[in-house]
N, C-alpha and C positions, 0 to 999 in steps of 0.2 A: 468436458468429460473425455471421456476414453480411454484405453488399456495404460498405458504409461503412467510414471507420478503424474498426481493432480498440479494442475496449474491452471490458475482463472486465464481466462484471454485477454484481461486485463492487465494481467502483470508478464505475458507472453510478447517476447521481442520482436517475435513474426510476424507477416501480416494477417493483422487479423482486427475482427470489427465486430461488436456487439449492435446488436439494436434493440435498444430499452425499450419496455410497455410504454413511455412516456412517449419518445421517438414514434412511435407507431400511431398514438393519439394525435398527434402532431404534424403528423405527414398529411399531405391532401390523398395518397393513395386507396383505390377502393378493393384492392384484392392483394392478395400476394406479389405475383410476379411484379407488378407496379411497384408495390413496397421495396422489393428487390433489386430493379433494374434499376435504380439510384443510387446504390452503391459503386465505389469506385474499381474497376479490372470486373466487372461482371455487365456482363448482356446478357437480353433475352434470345432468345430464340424458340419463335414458335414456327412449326409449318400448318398452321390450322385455323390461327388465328383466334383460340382461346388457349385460356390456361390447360385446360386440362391436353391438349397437345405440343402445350413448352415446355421447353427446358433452359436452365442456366450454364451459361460458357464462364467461366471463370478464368484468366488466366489465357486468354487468346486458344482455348483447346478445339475450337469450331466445332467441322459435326459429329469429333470424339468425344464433345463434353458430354455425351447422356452417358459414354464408360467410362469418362473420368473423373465425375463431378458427383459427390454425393448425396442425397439430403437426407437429413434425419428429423426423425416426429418426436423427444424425448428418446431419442438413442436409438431408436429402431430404424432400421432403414426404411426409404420410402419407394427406393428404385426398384422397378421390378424386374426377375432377372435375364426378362426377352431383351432389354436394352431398347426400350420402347421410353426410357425420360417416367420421371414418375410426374404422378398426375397432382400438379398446384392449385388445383381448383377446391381440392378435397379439404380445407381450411383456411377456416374465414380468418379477418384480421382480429376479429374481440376474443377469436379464442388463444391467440398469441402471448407467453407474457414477453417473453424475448427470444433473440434470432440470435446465434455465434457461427460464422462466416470467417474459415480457416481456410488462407489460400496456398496451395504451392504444395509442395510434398510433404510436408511435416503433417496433413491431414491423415497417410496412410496408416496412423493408428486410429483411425475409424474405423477400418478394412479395407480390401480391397477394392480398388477403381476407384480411388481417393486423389491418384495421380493429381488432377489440379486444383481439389480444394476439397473442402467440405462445408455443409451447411447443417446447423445444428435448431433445428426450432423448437422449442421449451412451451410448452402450453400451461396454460392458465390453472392453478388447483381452483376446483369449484368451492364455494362458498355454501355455506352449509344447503340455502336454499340459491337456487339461480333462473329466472326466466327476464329471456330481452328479446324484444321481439323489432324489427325497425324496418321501417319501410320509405322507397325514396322516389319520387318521381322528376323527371326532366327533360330538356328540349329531345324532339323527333324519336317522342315517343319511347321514352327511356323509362324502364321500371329499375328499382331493385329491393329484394326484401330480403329480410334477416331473422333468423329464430333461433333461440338460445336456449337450451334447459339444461338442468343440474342440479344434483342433488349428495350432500356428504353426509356420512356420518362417520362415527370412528374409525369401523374398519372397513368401509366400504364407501364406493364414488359413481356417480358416472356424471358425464359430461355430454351431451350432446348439441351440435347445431348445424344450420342446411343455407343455404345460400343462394338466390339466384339473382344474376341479371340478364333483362333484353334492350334491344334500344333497334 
């Protein structure tokens, strides 16, 4: 997506990288930023040491990347606009259906602070009815659980789910 003709990023010359629903079920990854940091020209950077205090460098941009790297939720931006890195913690991997990962400046029809790329993630349409609920335990004391609800009708949706892990 974005302001300009349409063109999938599939059929776009640039660099650029899709990551299927299938992709995602397929990864060993347990949260986002994990999902992320295995693509290729993108690192993490967190100063916190969770998600919700990282952000993505794309493009060698270092500690410019939280203003020039941007991510979108279904088009909306996620960055907020102290330059604080928007918060990856705020969605889980099952409600992903795919990730589109525009590097370099051809991102800046997303808007600005596009500079070294942009991240585009597409979430899941809910099914008419949705609950998943998962829960995971592991060495030293490691939990994590998951819960899923959703509900569609015609003209109307919602989606929600919550996420935690400790270890």
């Amino acid at each position: 997506s974005g302001t300009r003709p349409h063109t999938t990023l599939l059929r776009n010359r640039r660099s650029a990288t899709v990551i299927t629903r299938q992709d995602i079920e397929r990864s060993a990854a347990t949260n986002l930023l994990q999902l992320l940091s295995r693509e290729t020209g993108l690192q993490e950077r967190s100063t916190g040491g969770n998600d919700r205090n990282a952000f993505v460098d794309l493009r060698g941009q270092g500690d410019t990347a939280v203003s020039n790297v941007i991510v979108l939720v279904d088009g909306v931006r996620l960055n907020p606009p102290d330059l604080a890195g928007p918060d990856l913690s705020s969605l889980t991997l099952s409600s992903i259906e795919r990730i589109e990962i525009l590097r370099g400046p051809e991102a800046v029809r997303y808007g600005g602070g596009a500079v070294g790329g942009a991240i585009n993630i597409v979430t899941r349409a809910a099914g008419s009815e949705t609950a998943r609920f998962a829960a995971e335990t592991g060495r030293f004391d490691s939990k994590s659980y998951e819960v899923e609800i959703g509900h569609q009708t015609e003209k109307t949706g919602y989606s929600f789910s919550a996420a935690t892990a400790d270890t």
